[in-house]
C-alpha positions in Angstrom: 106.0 63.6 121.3 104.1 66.3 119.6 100.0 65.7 118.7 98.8 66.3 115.4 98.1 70.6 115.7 101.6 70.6 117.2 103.3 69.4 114.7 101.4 71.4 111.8 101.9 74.7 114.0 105.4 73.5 114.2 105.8 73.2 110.3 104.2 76.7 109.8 106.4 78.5 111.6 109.5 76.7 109.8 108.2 77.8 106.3 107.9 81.4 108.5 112.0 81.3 108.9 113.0 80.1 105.8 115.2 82.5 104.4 116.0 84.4 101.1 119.7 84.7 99.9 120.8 87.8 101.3 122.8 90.3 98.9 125.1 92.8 100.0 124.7 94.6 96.5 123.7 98.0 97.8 124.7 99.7 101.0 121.4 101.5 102.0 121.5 104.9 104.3 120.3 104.6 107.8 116.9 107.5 108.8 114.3 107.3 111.1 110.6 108.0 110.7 108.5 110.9 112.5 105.5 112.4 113.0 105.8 116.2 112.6 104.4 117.5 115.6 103.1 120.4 113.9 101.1 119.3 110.9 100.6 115.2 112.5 102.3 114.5 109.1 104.8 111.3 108.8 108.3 113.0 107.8 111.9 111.1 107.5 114.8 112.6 108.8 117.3 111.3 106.8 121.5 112.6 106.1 120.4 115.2 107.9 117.3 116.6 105.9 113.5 116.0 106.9 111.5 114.9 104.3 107.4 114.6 103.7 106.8 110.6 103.0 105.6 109.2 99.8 102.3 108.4 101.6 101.8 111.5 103.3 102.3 113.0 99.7 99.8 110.9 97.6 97.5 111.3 101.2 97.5 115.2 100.5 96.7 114.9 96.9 94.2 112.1 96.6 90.7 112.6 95.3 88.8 111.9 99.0 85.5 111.8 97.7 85.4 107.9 97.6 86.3 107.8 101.1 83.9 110.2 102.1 81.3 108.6 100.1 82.4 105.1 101.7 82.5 106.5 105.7 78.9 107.9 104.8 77.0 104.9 103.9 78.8 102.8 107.0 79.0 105.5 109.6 82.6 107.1 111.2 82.4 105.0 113.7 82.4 101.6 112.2 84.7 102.9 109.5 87.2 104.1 112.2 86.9 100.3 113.5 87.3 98.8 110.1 90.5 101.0 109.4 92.2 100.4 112.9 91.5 96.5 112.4 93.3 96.4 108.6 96.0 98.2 109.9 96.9 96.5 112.8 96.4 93.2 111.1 98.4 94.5 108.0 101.4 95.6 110.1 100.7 91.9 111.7 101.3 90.6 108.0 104.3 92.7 107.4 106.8 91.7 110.4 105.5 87.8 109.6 106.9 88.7 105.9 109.5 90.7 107.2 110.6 87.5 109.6 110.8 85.5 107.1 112.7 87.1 104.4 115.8 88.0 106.8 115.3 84.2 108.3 113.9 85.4 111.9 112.2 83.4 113.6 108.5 85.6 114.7 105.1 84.8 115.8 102.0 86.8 116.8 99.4 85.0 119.0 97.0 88.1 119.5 93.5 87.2 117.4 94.7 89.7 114.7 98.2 88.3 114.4 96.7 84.5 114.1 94.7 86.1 110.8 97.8 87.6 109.5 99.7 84.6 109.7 97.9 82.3 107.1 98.0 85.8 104.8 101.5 86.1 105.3 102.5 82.4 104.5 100.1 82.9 101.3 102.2 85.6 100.1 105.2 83.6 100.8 104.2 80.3 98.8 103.0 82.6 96.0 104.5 85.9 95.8 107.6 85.1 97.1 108.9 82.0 95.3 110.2 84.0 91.7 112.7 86.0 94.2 116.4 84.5 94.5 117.8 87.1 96.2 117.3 90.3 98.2 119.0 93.6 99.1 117.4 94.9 101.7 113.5 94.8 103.7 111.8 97.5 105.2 114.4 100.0 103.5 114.4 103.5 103.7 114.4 105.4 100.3 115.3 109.1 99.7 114.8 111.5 96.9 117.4 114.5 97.8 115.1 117.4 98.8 112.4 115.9 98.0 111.0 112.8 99.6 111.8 110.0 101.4 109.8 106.1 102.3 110.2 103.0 103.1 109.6 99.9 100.9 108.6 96.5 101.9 111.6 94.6 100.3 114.2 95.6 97.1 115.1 92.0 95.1 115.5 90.2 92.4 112.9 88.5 91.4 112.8 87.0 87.9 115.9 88.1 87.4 115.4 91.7 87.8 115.9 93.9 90.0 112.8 94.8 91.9 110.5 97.0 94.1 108.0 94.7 96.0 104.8 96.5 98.2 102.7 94.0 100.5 99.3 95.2 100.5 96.2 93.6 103.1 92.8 94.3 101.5 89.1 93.3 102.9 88.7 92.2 99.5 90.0 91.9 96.1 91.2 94.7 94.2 90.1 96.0 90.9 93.3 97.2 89.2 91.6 100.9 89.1 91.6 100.9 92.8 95.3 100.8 92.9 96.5 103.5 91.6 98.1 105.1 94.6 100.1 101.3 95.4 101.1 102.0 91.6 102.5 105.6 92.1 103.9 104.7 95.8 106.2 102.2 94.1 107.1 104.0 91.0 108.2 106.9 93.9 110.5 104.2 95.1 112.1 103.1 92.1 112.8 106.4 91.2 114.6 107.2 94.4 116.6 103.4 94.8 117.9 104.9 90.8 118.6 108.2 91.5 120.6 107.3 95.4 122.0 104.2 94.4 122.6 104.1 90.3 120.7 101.4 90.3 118.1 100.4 87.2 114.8 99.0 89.1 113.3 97.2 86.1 109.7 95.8 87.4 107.6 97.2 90.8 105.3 94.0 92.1 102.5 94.3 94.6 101.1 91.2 96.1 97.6 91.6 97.6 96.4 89.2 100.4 92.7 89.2 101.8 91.8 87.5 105.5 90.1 85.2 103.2 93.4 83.7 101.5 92.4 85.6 98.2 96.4 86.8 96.2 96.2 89.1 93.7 99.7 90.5 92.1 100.2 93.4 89.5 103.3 94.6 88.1 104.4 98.1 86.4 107.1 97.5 84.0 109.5 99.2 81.1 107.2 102.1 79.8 104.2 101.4 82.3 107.0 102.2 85.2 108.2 105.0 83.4 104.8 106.5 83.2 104.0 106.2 86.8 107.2 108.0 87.9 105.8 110.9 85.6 102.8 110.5 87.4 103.8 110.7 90.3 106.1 113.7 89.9 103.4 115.5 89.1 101.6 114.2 92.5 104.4 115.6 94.0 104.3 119.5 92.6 100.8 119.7 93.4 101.8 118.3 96.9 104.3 120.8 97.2 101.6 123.7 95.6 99.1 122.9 98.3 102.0 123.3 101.1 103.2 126.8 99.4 99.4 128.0 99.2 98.9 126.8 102.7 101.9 129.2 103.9 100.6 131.7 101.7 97.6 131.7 103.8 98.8 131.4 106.8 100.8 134.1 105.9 97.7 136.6 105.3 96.0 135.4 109.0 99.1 136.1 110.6 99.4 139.9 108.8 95.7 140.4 108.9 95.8 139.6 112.8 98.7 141.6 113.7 96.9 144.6 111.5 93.7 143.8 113.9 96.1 144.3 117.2 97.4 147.4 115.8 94.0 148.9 115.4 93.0 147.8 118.7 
């Protein structure tokens, strides 16, 4: 017979496997994910094209001097600590949330993965419970020539059809802090229409801190057609940086081969 912590450890990880009604709506195209060995960039190669990622993209473009501002008052070192720690227990978060949804069965007992547990069933009891279907989790998007990504999980929820992005923080969000979570799903959207005819009506992205702290915001109608704007125009400057990086490169190359010659 099972004691008390048994039985509660038992009845978390059957909410972990309940599953969401699967839809078959959308037949999405197989890629795989890379890191370009000559820039250290994450690329997709997908229908035979490789592609910068959406992060990689808003990465390039991003105003840094937060971050620099931020590593300065705590020091590289503990910031590299702090960063590997969120993202270890973030991907954690994601395969618990990523278990559930497709109805797998998935547990983590390493100390990080025990802290992304509770997280995960948080977002599950709250962020979860409006969607009545799915399409698809951890799918690959594509933009033809342009860029490619994967998203968390495409569904309906509240009736419409949906981007969702998971998102672990140390802390609660300030909706000022978020435009980049904004612009990575509007990048989405715009690629699940443009691929699949499909009309992606709402992008939701549910927040969890170690602390059991959810936060959700939501683009919508014009606000999600604003942040694909915005985030086409992310992209050109991405793809200006990359053609005056070449352009440079260019010039060292020329000017060194003039330097041989005169040797």
């Amino acid at each position: 017979m099972m004691d008390e912590k048994d039985l509660k450890e038992y009845e978390e990880n059957i909410k972990l496997v309940s599953s969401i009604k699967k839809s078959n709506k959308y037949k999405y195209l197989q890629g795989k994910q890379i890191t370009d060995h000559g820039t250290g960039t994450r690329v997709y190669e997908i229908v035979g094209t490789r592609l910068p990622s959406v992060t990689t993209v808003l990465s390039a473009t991003k105003d840094q001097q937060f971050l620099k501002n931020w590593k300065a008052k705590v020091g590289e070192q503990e910031a590299e600590r702090i960063k590997n720690v969120s993202s270890k227990r973030g991907t954690s978060m994601h395969k618990f949330l990523e278990s559930h949804i497709q109805g797998v069965g998935y547990d983590d007992l390493t100390e990080l993965g025990q802290a992304a547990k509770p997280m995960a069933q948080k977002i599950i009891e709250v962020g979860l419970t409006p969607i009545s279907e799915y399409y698809g989790s951890e799918v690959m998007l594509h933009y033809p020539g342009l860029y490619a990504g994967s998203t968390d999980l495409v569904c309906l929820h509240n009736d419409m059809e949906t981007i969702v992005d998971f998102k672990q923080s140390n802390r609660p969000k300030k909706e000022e802090w978020i435009e980049d979570y904004k612009l990575q799903c509007a990048a989405y959207a715009l690629a699940h229409d443009y691929v699949y005819r499909s009309t992606i009506k709402q992008c939701v992205i549910m927040i969890c801190t170690p602390d059991l702290y959810y936060q959700e915001f939501k683009i919508q109608d014009a606000d999600l057609k604003t942040y694909k704007h915005k985030w086409l125009k992310r992209l050109d400057m991405y793809h200006e940086l990359k053609f005056d990086e070449k352009e440079q490169a260019k010039v060292e190359i020329e000017a060194n081969v003039f330097k041989i010659r005169q040797d």
